[in-house]
Each structure stands twice: as C-alpha cells, then as structure tokens.
C-alpha positions in Angstrom: -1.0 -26.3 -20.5 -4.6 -26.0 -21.7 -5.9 -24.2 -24.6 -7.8 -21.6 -21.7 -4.3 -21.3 -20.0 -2.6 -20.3 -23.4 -5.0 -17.6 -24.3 -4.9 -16.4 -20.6 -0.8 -15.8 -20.9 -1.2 -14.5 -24.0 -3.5 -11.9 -22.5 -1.2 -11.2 -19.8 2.4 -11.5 -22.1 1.3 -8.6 -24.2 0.3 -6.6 -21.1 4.2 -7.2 -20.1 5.6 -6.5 -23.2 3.3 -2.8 -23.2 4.8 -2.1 -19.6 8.7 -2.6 -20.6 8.5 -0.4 -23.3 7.3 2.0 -21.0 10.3 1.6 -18.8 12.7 1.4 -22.3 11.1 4.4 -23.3 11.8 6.4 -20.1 15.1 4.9 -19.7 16.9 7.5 -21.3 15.5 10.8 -19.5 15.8 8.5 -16.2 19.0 8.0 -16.4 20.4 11.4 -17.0 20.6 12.2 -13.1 19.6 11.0 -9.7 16.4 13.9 -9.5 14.9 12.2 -12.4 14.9 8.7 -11.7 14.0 9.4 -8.3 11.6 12.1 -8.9 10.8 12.7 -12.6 12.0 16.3 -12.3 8.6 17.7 -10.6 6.8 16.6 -14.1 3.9 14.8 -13.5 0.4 16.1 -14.6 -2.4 16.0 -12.4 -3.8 12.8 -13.9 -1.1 10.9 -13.7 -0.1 12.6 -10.3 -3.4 11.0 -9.1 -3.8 7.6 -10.8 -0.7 6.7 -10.0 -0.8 7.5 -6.2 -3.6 5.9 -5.5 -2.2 2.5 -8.2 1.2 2.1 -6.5 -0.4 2.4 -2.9 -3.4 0.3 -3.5 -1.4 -2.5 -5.0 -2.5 -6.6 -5.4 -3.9 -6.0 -1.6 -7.2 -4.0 -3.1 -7.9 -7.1 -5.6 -6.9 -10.2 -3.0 -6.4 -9.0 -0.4 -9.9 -6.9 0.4 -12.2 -9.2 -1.4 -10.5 -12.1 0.5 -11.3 -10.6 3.9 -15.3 -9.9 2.6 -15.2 -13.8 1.2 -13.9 -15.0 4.8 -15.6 -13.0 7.5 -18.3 -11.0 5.9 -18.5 -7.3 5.4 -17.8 -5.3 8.7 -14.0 -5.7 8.6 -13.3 -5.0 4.8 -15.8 -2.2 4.9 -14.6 0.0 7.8 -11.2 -0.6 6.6 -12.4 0.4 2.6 -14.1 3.4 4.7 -11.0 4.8 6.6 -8.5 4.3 3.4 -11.2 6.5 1.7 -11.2 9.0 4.3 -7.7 9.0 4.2 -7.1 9.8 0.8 -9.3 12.7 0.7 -7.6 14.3 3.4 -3.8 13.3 2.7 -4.4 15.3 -0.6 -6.5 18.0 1.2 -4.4 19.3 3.8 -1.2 17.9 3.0 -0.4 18.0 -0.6 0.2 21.4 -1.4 1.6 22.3 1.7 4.6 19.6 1.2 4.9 20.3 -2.5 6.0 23.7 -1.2 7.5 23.0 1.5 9.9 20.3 -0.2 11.2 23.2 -3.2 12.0 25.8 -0.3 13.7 22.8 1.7 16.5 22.6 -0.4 14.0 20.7 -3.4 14.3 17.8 -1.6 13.4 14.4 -4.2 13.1 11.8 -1.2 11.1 11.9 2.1 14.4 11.4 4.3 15.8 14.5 2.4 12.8 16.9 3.2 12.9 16.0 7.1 16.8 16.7 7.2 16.5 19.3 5.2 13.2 21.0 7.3 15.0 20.6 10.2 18.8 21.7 8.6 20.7 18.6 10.3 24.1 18.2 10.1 24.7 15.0 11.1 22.2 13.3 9.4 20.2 11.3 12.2 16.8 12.2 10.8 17.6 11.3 7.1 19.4 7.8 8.8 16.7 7.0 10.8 14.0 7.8 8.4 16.2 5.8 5.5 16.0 2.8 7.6 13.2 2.5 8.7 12.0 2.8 4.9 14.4 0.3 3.7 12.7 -2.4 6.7 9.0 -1.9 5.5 9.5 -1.5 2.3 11.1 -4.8 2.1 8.3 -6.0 3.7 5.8 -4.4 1.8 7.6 -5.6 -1.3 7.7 -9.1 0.4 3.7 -9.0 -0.1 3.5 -8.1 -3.6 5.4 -11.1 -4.8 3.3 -13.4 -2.7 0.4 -11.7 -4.9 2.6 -12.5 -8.2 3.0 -16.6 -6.5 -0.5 -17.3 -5.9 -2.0 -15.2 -8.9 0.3 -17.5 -11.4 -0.2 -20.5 -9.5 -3.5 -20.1 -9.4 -3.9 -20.0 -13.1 -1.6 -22.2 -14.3 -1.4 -24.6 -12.1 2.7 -24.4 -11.3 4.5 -24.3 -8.4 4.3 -21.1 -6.3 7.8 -20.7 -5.6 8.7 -20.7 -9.4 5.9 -18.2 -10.0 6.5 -15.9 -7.2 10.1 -15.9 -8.0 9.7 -15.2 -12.2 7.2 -12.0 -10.8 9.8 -10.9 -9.0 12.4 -10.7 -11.3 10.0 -9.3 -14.0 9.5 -6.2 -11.4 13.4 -6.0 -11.1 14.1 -5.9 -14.7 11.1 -3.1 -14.9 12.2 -0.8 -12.0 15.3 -1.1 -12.9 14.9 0.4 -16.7 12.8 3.4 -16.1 13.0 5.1 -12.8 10.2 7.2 -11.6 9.0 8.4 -14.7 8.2 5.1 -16.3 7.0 3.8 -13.4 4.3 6.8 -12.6 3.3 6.8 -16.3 2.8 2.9 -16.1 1.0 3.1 -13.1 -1.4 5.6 -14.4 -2.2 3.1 -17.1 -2.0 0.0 -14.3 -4.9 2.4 -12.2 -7.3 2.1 -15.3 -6.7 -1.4 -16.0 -7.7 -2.3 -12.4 -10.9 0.0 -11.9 -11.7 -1.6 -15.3 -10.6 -5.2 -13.6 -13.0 -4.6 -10.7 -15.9 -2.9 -12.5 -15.9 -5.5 -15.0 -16.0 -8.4 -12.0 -18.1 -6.4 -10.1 -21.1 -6.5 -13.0 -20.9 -9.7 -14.3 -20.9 -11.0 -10.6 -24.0 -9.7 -9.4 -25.7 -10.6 -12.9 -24.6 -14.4 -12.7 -25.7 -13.6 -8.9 -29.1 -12.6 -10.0 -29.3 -9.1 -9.2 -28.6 -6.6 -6.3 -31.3 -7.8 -4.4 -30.3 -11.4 -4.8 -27.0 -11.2 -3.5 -28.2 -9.1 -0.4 -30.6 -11.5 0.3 -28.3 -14.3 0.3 -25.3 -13.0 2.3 -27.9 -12.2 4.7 -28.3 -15.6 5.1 -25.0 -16.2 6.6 -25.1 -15.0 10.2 -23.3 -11.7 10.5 -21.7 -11.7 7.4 -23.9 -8.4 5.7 -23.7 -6.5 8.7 -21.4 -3.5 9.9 -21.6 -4.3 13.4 -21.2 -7.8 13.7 -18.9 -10.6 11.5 -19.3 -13.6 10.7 -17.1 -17.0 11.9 -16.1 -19.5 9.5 -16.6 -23.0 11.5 -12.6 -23.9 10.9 -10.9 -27.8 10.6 -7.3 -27.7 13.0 -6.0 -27.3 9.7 -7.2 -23.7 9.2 -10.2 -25.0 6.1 -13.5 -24.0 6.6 -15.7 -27.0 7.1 -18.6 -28.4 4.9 -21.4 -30.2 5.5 -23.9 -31.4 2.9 -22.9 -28.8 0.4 -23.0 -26.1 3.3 -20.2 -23.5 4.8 -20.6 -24.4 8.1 -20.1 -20.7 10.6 -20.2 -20.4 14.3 -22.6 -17.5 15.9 -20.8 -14.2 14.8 -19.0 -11.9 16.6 -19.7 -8.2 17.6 -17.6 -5.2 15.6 -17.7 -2.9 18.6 -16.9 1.2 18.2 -13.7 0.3 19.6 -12.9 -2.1 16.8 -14.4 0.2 14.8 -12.0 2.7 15.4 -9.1 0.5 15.1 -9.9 -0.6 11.7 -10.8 3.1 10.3 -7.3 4.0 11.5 -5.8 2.7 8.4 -6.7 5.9 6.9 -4.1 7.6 9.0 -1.2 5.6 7.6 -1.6 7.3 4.4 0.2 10.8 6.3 3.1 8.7 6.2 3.1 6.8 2.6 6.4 7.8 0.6 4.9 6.4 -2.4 2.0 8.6 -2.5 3.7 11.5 -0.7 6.4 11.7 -3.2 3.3 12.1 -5.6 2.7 15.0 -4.2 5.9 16.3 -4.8 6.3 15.4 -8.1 3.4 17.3 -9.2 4.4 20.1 -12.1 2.2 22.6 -10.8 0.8 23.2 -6.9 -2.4 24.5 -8.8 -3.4 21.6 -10.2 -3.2 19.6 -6.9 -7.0 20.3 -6.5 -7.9 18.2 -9.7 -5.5 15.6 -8.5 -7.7 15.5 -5.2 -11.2 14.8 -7.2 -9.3 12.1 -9.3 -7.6 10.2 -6.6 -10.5 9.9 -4.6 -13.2 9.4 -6.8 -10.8 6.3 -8.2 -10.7 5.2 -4.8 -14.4 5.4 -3.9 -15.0 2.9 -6.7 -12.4 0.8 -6.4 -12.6 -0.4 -3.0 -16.5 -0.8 -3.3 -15.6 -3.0 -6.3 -13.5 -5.2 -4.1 -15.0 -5.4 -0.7 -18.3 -5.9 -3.1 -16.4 -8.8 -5.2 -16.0 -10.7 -1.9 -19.6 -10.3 -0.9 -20.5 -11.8 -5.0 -17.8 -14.7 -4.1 -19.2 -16.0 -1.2 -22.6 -15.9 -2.7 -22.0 -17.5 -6.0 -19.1 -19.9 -4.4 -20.1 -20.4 -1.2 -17.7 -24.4 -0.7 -15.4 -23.4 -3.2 -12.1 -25.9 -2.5 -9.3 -23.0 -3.2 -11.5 -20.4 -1.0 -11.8 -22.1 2.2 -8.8 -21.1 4.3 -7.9 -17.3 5.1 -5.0 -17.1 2.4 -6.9 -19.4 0.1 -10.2 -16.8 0.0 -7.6 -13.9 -1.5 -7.9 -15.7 -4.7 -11.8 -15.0 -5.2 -11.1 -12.2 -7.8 -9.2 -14.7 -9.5 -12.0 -17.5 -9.2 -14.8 -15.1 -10.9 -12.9 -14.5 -13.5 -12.1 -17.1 -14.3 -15.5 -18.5 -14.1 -17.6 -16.0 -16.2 -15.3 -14.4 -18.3 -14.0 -16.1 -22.0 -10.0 -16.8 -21.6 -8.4 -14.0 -22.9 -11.0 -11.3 -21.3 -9.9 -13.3 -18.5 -6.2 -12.7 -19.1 -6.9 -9.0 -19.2 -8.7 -9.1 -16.3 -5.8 -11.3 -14.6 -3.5 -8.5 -15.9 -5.4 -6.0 -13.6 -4.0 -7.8 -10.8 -0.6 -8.1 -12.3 -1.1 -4.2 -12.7 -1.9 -3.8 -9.0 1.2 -5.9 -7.8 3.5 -4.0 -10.2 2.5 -0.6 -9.5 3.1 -0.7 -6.1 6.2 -3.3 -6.2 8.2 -0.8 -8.4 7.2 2.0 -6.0 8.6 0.5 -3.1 11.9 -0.9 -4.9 12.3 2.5 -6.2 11.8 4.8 -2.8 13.8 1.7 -0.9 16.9 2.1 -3.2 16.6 5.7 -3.0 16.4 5.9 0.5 20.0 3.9 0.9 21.7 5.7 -2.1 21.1 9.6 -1.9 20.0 9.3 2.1 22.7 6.9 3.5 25.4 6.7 0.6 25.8 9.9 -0.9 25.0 12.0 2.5 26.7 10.1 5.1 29.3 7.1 3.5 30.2 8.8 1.0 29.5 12.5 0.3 31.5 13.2 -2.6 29.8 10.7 -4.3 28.8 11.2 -8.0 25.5 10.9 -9.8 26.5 7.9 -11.8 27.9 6.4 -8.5 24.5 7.1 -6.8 22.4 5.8 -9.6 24.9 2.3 -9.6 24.3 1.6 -5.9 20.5 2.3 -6.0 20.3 -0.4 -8.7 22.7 -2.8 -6.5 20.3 -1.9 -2.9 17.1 -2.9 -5.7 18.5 -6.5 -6.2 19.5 -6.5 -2.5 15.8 -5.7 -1.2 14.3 -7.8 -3.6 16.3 -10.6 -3.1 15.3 -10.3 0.8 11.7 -9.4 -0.4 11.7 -13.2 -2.0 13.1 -14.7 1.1 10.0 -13.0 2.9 7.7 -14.3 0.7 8.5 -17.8 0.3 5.8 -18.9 2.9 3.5 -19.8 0.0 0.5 -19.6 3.0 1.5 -16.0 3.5 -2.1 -13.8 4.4 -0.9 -10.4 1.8 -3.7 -8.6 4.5 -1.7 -8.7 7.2 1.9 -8.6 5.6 0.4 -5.6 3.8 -1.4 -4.3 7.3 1.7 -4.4 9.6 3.9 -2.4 7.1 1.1 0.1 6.5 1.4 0.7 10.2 4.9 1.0 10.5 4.9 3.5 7.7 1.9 5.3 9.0 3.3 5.5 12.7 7.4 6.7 12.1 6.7 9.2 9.5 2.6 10.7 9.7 2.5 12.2 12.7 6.2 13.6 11.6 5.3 14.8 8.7 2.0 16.5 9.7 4.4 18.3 12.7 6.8 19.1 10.2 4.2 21.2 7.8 1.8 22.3 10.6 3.7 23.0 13.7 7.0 25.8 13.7 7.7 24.7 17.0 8.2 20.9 16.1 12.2 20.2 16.9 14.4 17.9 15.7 15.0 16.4 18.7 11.0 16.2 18.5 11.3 14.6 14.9 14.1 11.7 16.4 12.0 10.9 19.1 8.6 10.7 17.4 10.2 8.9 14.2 11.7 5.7 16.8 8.5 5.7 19.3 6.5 5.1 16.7 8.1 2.8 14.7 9.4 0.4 17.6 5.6 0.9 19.1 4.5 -1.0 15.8 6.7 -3.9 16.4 6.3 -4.3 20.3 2.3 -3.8 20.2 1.9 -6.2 17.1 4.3 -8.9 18.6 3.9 -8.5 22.1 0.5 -6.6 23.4 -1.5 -8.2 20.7 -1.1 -11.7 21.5 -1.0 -10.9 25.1 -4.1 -9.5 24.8 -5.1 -12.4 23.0 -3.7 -14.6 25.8 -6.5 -12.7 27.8 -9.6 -12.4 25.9 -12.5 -9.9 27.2 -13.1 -6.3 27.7 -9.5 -5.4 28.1 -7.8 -8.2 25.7 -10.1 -6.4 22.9 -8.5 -3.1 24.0 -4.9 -4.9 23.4 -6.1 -6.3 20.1 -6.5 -2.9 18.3 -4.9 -2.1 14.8 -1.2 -1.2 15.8 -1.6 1.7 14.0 -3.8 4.3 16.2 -1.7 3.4 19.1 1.8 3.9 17.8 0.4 7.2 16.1 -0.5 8.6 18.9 2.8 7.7 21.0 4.3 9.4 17.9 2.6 12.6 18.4 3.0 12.7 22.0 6.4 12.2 21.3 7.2 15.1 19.2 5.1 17.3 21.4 7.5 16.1 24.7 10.4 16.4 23.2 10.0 19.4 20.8 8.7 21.7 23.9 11.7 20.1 25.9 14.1 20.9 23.5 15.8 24.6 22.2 13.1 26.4 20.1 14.2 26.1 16.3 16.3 28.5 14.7 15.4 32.0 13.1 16.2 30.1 9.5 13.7 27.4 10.6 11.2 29.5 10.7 11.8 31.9 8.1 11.4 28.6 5.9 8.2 27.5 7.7 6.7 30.5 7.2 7.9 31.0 3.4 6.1 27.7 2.9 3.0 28.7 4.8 2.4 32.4 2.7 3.4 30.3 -0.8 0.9 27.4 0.1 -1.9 30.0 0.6 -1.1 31.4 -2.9 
C-alpha cells in the first residue's frame, strides 16, 4: 500500500470509528423496546428529520451512480431524473408529511409502514401488513444489494484490492453499525452523513470546474461532444463488443446522438413519484417530535437536495471534460467511479480520504435504513402479528437482528457481480417501492372511501407490474424498436403507478364502503392535520 493509500484510510478509519460511537452511544435508549429502535420514540428534530431523509434515500447512487450516467451519456438522462427526484421531494413533504404523521398516532401509533396500512384499514387477518412486509423485505434486499456494490468498487477503487473482499468487509461494517444503534443512531448519523456529502459534492464540484478552467470552459467543451449538453437529445458512446468505449488517437469516439423525446421525458421525471412510497423517508415523517415543525423540515430537505443532485449530475459533466479516455471510466459501470477519479486527482490524500468518506457516508446512510425497516418489517409485521402474537419485546428485538444478518447475507449474494450498474439495481427497486406502496399510501390519507380490498389489490398490481414490465415489456419492446418499442421502454415506474391507482379505485368502489370507525379516524386525522 502506498503512502497516498495510507493517508486515504486513515481519513476514512476515523470517519468509521466517529460513526460506531454513534451507534454505541444510542445503543442503550435503542434497546429499551421495539418503538425505539424502530422509530426513535417520535424524537427527531426537524433538522435531523430532514437531513436524514433525504441521506438514507439518496445513498452511494447520488455520488456514482448520477455522475456516472452524466460521464456516459451526457446530461438529458441524469438531469430529468435529478429534476423529477427534486420535484418529488418537495411534494412528498408538502402534502404528505403532516398528514401521515397524524394519521399514523390516531392509527393505533403505528412505528412501521405495514402497521399504519393494517391499522388504517383495522384488518384482522393481517393481509395488508403481510403483503406490504414482503414486498419490503424483496426490495429492500435489493436496494441493500446496491449499496454494497458501492462499498466494492469505492474500496477497490482506491486500494487496489479485490472487490469481493471489499464489498464483503463494507457490508459487515453496516451490519455491526445497524445492529448497535437502531433508528436513533442511525437518523443522528445520517444527519451528519447528509453534511459530509453536500460537503463531498460541493467541494468536487469547485475544484472541478477550476482545474476545468471555468464555467464557460466546461460548457464549451461538453458541447463539443454531440448531444451530450443537451436536454433533448443524448449522447452515444461508440462501444467495443466488450461493453468499453472506443478510442482513437486520444479521442472518445460517439455515434450521432439520440433524441430524449416528451415521452422519455416523462418516464424519467417519474422517479419523483416513487418517493410516495419510500419507507425510509416516510418513516421520517413519522418520527418527527412535532407536526409543526414539519414545515422547516420541508425547506431543509429540499434545498439539501437541489444542491446535491446539481453537484453530481454537474460532477459527471466536469469528468467527462477533464477525463475524457480515462481507462477505469469507459464502460457504463466503470464511469460510476468519476467522483472517485476527481478526487482523487486534485485533492491531497487525506482531503481525499474525507472526501472518499462522503461516499462511504452515502452508502451507510441508506444501507442501515433499509436493514433496519427490512428487519422490522419481518419482526413486528410478520413475527409478532401473525407467527407469533404473544411474542415479547426482547423476542421481537432478537429476531429483527437475526432477519438483518439474513437480508444482508442475501444482499451480498446480490451484489457479487462486481459489473453490477448501482443505477439500475437502484432504479428497479425505487420502482417497486414507488408502485406497491405510493399510490396506497396517497389513497390511504386522501381518499375515505379507499377499501381494503382496494389497498390488496393496488399493493400486488403494482408491485408484480414492476417485475413483468421491467422483464418482459421492456425487452420486448426492445425486441421491436420504433414508435411503439419506445412506448414499451418507459421507466416501470409511471406504468405500475398508475395500474396501482386504477386498482384501488376498481376494487375500493366494488367493494363494501368502510366502516363508521374508518371514517371517524379519517376524519380525526383530516381536522388534526389542518391544525
């Protein structure tokens, strides 16, 4: 290992060793019952609230995977997405927060997403909060999956060691983290994770476009490159059968670009809609102390966001400019390490470590969020209310740990294929998420007549839509090409969405009207939301 390398881990050691005594020093209020590991006892402030909403759901995919889709195809893609998250966010905490942080005390202060549904809708044989559980355990695995293939390139990246062995020690670091501190460490650490990666970013950002020579430079020069600084067109990489970019004569070689239609367009800004149906950031929302200070929350979060994903789809942009043949960049997994390349390039080794640790912030902010909500979902949704129901706090709080190890385990399986894209791992469980429980959840708070024969129907349509259109209709459509392949080859989001909706609509007006209790608790959380 090189003297560079040494001061790099240093850097990123002591990060580690200020995030574990985080967890250590949450450890004992986490594990006094289930409602604060899970939930942190409805204690977060409005800063942390926001910070760490928007840290655990942005993850490793806003610093490689974003600027990795700018390096490799240009702007239009990583922008509308960027655009649509941002729209998103705003929104999600607009019309939805309060609303659910009421909503969830009168619904029998439900601490987990499957808990509020089968407690909105007074179930008593548990299909909603199994379905719902399920379905959380399968993406969150997933999602999971793509944080440690962030962990396995990051380390082998800079130091130069296997990615298996890398991915693998990341892995185990976010076990042994989760499994200390619970929600409260985890919030509180990703509230400090959020600043270390706008930091991350800003600082890239700056020192980028300076070694770039200016604004006006880098503009100039991605202009260059045919379609790449455009929203309405994107550029094509000339590719080897191998997937690498070719170079000739010092030169990226590209093909003539491709047009971002409106109806591509639309598909990509429909990832702002998944965030209706994030448990990590809806349990935020929850968590808050107080519903009044869900406002301030709202300027933080998106204000962090508008920044942040400029910074990255901005970084890619700098990449390509300043790096233009780089070896490592020239594939479509390779180009999610440009963050890591600039860094390393212009910044002195253990700036460079910090910077690194931004990263490493990203990937453990969300990881611990999904490991958490995962565990939770199997443990107090599917142990404790349908195996066993007289189970005990200390019994829940043992099997949540065992389900973490479980999901993790299958989360490294996932992620051994070292050529892993964390975009579209990242992009297919965003969907799934976004499709089974937004159109739910926005029924659930905005629509008395919603039933829970509704709720079932809506929850499977859209989650088995996100499978079958993303590994069936897309690559027919493919298999097609032209006017109505493109149609085919939309974001499976927007469609299973709106089968979702329709869905719940069918089957709620089908079905017996909800009961007199129902709506006495709709309308309690209506009045208080209005307070």
């Amino acid at each position: 290992m090189t003297t560079n390398e040494i001061q790099v881990l240093i850097s990123m050691v002591l990060y580690m060793l200020c995030i574990i005594s985080i967890g250590l020093f949450f450890m004992k209020k986490a594990n006094k019952n289930s409602e604060n590991y899970f939930l942190g006892g409805r204690s977060l402030g409005p800063w942390v609230a926001a910070m760490s909403a928007e840290a655990s759901d942005m993850s490793g995919w806003l610093l490689m995977g974003l600027p990795g889709v700018a390096y490799f195809s240009g702007v239009a893609d990583a922008a509308w997405t960027a655009i649509g998250l941002a729209a998103g966010t705003y929104i999600n905490w607009l019309i939805v927060a309060k609303r659910l942080r009421r909503y969830s005390a009168v619904a029998n202060d439900a601490i987990t997403i499957p808990d509020f549904f089968s407690f909105r809708y007074h179930e008593e044989k548990k299909i909603i909060m199994m379905i719902a559980s399920l379905f959380i355990l399968i993406f969150f695995t997933v999602y999971a999956a793509s944080c440690f293939v962030t962990c396995g390139k990051l380390f082998s990246k800079l130091f130069g060691a296997s990615y298996h062995s890398m991915m693998i020690l990341g892995a185990l670091f976010v076990i042994i983290y989760t499994f200390l501190g619970g929600f409260l460490a985890e919030s509180a650490s990703d509230f400090i994770q959020a600043v270390v990666m706008i930091c991350a970013l800003s600082t890239v950002l700056i020192l980028g476009t300076v070694n770039a020579g200016g604004v006006a430079a880098v503009i100039s020069n991605a202009q260059n490159i045919e379609g790449f600084f455009s929203f309405f067109t994107t550029a094509s990489p000339s590719l080897n059968p191998d997937g690498v970019q070719q170079v000739s004569d010092g030169i990226a070689l590209f093909g003539p670009p491709a047009a971002y239609g409106f109806l591509t367009i639309i598909s990509t800004m429909s990832w702002g809609l998944g965030y209706f149906g994030m448990p990590q950031v809806l349990l935020r929302f929850m968590a808050i102390r107080k519903v009044e200070e869900l406002k301030k929350s709202r300027r933080i979060a998106t204000t962090w966001v508008l920044i942040s994903l400029f910074c990255a789809v901005s970084i890619g942009v700098i990449g390509r400019v300043l790096y233009p043949t780089e070896e490592a960049l020239l594939t479509s997994s390779g180009a999610e390490s440009v963050f890591v390349v600039l860094s390393q390039s212009m910044l002195p080794p253990l700036l460079a470590g910090i910077v690194m640790a931004g990263i490493l912030a990203a990937t453990i902010s969300s990881s611990d969020s999904y490991l958490l909500i995962a565990a939770s979902a199997f443990s107090k949704n599917i142990y404790q209310s349908i195996i066993k129901k007289d189970a005990t706090d200390k019994q829940v709080m043992k099997i949540s740990r065992i389900i973490l190890i479980v999901i993790s385990v299958i989360g490294i399986i996932i992620a051994l294929d070292e050529a892993s894209i964390i975009f579209k791992v990242v992009s297919f469980a965003w969907a799934g998420f976004g499709a089974t429980f937004g159109p739910l959840l926005l029924f659930s708070l905005f629509w008395k007549r919603t039933t829970r024969e509704g709720a079932v129907a809506g929850m499977l349509s859209g989650g088995i839509m996100v499978f079958f259109w993303n590994l069936v209709v897309k690559p027919f459509g493919k298999s097609l090409g032209g006017p109505f392949g493109e149609v085919l080859g939309i974001y499976e989001l927007l469609p299973a969405f709106l089968i979702s909706c329709l869905f719940i609509i069918v089957f709620s007006l089908m079905s017996k009207q909800p009961s007199d209790e129902i709506i006495k608790e709709f309308e309690l959380a209506k009045a208080q939301s209005r307070g």
